[in-house]
Chimera marker file (.cmm) of the C-alpha trace (Angstrom):
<marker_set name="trace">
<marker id="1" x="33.655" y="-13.124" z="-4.950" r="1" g="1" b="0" radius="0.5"/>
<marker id="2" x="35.314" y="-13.070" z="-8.661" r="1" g="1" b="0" radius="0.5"/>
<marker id="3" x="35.804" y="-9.823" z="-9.998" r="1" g="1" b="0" radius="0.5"/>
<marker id="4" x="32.568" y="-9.708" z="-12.241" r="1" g="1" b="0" radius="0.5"/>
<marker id="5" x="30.307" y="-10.676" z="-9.538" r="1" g="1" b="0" radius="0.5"/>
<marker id="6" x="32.064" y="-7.541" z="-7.204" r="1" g="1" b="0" radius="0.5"/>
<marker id="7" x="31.642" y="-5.067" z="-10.368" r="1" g="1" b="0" radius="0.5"/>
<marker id="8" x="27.913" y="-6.232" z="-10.440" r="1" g="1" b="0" radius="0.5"/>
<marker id="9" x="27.352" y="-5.828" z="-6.663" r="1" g="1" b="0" radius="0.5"/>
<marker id="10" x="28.561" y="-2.631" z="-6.764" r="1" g="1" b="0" radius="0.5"/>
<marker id="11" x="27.230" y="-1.610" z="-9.922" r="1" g="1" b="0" radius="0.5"/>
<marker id="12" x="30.700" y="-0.792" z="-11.476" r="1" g="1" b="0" radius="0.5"/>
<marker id="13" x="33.855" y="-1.151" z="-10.792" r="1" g="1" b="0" radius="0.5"/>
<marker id="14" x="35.314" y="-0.115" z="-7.179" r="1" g="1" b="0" radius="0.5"/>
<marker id="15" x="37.181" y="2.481" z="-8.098" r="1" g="1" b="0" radius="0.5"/>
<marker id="16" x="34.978" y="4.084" z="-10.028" r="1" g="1" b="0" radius="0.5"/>
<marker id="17" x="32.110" y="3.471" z="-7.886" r="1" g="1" b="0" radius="0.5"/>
<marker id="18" x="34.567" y="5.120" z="-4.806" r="1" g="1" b="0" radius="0.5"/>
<marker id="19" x="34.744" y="8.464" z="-6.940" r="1" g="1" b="0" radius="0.5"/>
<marker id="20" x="31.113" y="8.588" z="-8.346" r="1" g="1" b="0" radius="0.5"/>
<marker id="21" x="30.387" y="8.441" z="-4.295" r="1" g="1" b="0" radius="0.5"/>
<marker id="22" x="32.767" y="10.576" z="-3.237" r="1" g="1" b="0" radius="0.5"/>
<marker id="23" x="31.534" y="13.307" z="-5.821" r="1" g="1" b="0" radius="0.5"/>
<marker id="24" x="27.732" y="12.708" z="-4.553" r="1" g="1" b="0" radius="0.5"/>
<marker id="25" x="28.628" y="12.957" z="-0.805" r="1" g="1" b="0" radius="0.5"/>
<marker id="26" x="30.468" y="16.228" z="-1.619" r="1" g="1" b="0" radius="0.5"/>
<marker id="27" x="27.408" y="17.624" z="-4.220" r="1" g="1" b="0" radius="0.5"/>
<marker id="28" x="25.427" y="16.494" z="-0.975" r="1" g="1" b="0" radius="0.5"/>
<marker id="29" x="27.398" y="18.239" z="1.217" r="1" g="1" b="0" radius="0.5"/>
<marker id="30" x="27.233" y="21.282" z="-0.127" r="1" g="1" b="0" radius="0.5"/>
<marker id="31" x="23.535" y="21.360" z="-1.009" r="1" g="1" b="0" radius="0.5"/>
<marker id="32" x="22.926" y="20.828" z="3.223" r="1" g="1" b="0" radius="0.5"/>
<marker id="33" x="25.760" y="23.418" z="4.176" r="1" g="1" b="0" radius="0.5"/>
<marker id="34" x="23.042" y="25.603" z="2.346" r="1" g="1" b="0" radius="0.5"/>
<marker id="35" x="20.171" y="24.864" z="3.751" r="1" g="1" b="0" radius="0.5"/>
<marker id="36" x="22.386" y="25.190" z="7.036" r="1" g="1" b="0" radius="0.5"/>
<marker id="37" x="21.310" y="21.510" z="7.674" r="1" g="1" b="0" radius="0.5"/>
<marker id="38" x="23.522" y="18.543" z="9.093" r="1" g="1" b="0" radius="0.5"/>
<marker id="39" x="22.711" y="14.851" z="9.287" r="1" g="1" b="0" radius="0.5"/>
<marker id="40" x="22.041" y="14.949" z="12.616" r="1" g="1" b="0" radius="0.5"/>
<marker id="41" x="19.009" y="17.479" z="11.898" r="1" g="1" b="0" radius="0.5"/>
<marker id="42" x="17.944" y="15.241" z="9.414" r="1" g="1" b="0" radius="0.5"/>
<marker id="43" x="17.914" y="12.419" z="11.678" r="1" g="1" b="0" radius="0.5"/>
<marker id="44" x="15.966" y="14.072" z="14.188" r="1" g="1" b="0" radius="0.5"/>
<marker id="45" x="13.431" y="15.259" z="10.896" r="1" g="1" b="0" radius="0.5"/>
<marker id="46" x="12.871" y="11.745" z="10.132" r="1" g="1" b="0" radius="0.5"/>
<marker id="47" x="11.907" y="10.332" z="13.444" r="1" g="1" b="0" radius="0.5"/>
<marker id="48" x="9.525" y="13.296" z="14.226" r="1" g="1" b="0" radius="0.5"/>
<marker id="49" x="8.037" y="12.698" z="10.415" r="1" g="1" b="0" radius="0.5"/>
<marker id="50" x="7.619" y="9.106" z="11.562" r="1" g="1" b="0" radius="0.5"/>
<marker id="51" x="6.082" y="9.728" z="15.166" r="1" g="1" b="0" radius="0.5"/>
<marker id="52" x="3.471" y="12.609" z="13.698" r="1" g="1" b="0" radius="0.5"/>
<marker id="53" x="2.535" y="9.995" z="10.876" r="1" g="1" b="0" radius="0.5"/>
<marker id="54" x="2.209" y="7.448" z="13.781" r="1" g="1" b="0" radius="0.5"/>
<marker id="55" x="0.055" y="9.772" z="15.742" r="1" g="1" b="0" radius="0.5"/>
<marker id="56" x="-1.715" y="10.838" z="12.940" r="1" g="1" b="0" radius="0.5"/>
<marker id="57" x="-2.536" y="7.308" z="12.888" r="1" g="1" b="0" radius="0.5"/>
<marker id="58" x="-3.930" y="6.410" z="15.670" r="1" g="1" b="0" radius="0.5"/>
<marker id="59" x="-5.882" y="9.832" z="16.027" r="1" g="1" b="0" radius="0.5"/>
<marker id="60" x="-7.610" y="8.631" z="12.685" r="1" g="1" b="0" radius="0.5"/>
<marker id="61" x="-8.564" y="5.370" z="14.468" r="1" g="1" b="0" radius="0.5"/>
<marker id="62" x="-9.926" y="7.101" z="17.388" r="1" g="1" b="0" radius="0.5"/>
<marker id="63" x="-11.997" y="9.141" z="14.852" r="1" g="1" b="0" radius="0.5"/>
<marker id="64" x="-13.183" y="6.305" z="13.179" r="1" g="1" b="0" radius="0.5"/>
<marker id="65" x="-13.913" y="4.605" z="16.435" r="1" g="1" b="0" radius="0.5"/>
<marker id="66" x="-15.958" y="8.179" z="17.386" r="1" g="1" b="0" radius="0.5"/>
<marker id="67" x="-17.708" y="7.200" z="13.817" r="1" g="1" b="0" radius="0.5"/>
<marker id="68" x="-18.643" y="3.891" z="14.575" r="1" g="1" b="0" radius="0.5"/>
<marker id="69" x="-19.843" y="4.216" z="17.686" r="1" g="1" b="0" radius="0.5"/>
<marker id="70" x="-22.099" y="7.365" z="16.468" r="1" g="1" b="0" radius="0.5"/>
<marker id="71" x="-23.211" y="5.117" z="14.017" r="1" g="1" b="0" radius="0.5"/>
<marker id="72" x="-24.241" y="1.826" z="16.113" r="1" g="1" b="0" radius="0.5"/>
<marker id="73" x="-26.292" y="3.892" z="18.260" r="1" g="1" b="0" radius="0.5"/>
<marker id="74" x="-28.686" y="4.708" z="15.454" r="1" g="1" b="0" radius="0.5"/>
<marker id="75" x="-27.974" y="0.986" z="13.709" r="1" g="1" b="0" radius="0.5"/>
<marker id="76" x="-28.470" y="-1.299" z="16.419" r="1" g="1" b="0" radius="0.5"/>
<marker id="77" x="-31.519" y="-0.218" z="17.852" r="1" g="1" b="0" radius="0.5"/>
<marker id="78" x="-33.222" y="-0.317" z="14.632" r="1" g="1" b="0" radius="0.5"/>
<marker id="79" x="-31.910" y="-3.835" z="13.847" r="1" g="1" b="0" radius="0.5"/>
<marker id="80" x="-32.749" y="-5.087" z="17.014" r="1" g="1" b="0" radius="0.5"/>
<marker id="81" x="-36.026" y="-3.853" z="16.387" r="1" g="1" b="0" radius="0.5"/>
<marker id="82" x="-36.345" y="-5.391" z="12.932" r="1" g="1" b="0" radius="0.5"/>
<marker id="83" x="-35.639" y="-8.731" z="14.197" r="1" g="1" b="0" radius="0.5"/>
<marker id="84" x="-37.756" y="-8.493" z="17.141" r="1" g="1" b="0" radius="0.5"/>
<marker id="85" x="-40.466" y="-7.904" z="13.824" r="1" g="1" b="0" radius="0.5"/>
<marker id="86" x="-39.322" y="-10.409" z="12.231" r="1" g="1" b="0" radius="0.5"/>
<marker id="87" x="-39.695" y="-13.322" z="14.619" r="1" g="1" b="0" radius="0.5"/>
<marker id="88" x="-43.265" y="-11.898" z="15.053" r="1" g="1" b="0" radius="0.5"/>
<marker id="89" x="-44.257" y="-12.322" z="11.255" r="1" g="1" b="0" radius="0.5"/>
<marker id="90" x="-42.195" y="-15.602" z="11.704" r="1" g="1" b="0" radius="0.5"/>
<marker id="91" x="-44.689" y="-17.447" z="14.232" r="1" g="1" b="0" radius="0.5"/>
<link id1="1" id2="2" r="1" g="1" b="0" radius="0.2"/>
<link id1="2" id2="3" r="1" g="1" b="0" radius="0.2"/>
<link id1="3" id2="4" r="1" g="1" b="0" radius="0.2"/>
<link id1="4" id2="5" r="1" g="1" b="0" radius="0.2"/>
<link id1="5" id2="6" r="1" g="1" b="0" radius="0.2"/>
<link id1="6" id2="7" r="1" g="1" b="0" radius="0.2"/>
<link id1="7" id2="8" r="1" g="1" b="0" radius="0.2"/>
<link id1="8" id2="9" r="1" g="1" b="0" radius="0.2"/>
<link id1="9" id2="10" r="1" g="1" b="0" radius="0.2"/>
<link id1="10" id2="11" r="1" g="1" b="0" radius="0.2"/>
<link id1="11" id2="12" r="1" g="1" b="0" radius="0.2"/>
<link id1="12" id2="13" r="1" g="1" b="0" radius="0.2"/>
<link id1="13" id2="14" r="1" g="1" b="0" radius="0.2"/>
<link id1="14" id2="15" r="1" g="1" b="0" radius="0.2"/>
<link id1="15" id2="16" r="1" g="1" b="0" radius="0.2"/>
<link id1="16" id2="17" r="1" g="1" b="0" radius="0.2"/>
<link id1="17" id2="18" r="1" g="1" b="0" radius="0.2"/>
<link id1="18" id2="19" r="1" g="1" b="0" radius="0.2"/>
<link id1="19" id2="20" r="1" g="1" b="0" radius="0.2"/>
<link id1="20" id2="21" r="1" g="1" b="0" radius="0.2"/>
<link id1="21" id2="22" r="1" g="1" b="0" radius="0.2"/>
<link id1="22" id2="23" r="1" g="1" b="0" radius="0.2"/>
<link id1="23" id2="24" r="1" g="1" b="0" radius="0.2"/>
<link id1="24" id2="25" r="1" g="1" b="0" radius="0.2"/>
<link id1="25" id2="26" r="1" g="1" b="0" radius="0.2"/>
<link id1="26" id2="27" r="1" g="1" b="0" radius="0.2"/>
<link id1="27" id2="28" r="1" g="1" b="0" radius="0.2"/>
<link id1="28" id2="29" r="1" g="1" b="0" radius="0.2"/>
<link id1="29" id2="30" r="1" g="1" b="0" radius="0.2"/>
<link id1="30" id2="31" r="1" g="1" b="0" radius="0.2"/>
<link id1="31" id2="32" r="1" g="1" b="0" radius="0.2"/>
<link id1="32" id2="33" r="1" g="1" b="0" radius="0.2"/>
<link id1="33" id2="34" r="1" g="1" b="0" radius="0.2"/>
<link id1="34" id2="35" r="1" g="1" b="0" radius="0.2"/>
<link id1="35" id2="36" r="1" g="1" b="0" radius="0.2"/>
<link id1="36" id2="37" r="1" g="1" b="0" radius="0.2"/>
<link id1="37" id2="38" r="1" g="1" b="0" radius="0.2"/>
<link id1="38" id2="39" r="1" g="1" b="0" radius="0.2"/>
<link id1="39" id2="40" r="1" g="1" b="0" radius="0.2"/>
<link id1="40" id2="41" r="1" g="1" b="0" radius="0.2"/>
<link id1="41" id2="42" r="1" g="1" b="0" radius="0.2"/>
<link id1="42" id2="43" r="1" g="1" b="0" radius="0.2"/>
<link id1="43" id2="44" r="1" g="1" b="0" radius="0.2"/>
<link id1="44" id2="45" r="1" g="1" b="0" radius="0.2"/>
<link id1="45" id2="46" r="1" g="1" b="0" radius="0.2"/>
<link id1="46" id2="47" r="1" g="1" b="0" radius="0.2"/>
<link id1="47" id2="48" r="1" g="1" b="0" radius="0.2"/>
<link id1="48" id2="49" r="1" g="1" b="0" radius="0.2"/>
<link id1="49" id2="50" r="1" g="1" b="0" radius="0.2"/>
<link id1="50" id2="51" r="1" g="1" b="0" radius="0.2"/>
<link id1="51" id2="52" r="1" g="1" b="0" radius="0.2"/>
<link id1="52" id2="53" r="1" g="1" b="0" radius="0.2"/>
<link id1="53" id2="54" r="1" g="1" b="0" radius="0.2"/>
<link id1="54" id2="55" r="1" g="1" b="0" radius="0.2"/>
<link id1="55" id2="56" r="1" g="1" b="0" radius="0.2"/>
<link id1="56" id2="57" r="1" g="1" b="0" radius="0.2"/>
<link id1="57" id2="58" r="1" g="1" b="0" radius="0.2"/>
<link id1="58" id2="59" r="1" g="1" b="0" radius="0.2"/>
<link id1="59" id2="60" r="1" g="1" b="0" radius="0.2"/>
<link id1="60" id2="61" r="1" g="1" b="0" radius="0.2"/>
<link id1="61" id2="62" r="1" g="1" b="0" radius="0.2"/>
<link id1="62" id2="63" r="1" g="1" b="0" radius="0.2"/>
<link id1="63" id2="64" r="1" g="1" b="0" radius="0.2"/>
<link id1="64" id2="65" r="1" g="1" b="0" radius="0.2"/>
<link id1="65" id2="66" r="1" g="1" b="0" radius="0.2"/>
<link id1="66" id2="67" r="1" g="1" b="0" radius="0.2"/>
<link id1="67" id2="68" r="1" g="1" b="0" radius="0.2"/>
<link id1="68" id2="69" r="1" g="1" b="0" radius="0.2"/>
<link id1="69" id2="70" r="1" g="1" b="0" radius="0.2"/>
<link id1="70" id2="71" r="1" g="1" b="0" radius="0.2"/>
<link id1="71" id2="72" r="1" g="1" b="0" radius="0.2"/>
<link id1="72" id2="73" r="1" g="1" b="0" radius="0.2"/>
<link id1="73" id2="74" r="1" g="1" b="0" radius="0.2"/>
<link id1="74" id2="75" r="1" g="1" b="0" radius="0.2"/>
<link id1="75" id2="76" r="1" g="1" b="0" radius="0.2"/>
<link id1="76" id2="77" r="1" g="1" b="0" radius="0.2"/>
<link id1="77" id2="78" r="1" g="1" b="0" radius="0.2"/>
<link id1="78" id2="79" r="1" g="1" b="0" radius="0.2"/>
<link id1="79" id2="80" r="1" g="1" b="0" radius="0.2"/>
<link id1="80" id2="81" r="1" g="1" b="0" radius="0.2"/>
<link id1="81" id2="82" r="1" g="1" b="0" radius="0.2"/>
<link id1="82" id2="83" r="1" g="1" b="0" radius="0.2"/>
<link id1="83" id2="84" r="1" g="1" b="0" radius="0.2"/>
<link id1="84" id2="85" r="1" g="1" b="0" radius="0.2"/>
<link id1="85" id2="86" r="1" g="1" b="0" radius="0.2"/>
<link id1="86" id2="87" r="1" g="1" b="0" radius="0.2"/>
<link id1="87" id2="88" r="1" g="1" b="0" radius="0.2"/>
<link id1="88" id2="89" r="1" g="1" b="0" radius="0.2"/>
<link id1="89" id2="90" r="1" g="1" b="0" radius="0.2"/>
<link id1="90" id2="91" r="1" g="1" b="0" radius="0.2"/>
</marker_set>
């Protein structure tokens, strides 16, 4: 890579990019010492986040499952019985 295409990868140039990140991670670092956090916590935050959302998921399926069912109990009968009707005024 030429130099131009580097400074555009990185969005500056390396140096400067090394101490803009080095400034953030210690900002960041401070701001979690804190909230008494580590990344570790924050790990273990995101995959339980991710597993409720996923249960959370599939609970609202079952719901909607509990819906439709509830529903085709009342909405199949009475098409059935519209058709049966229908093939009467039919003949």
């Amino acid at each position: 890579m030429s130099d131009n295409n580097l400074n555009r990868f990185m969005g500056g140039s390396p140096g400067q990019v090394v101490l803009r990140l080095v400034f953030l991670s210690f900002v960041v670092g401070i701001i979690l010492a804190a909230l008494n956090l580590n990344p570790i916590d924050l790990v273990h935050m995101a995959i339980e986040f991710v597993e409720r959302l996923w249960n959370m998921g599939f609970h609202a399926l079952g719901r909607l499952g509990g819906y439709l069912v509830a529903g085709a109990v009342v909405v199949i009968p009475i098409w059935i019985l519209l058709r049966l009707l229908a093939v009467g005024k039919n003949r």
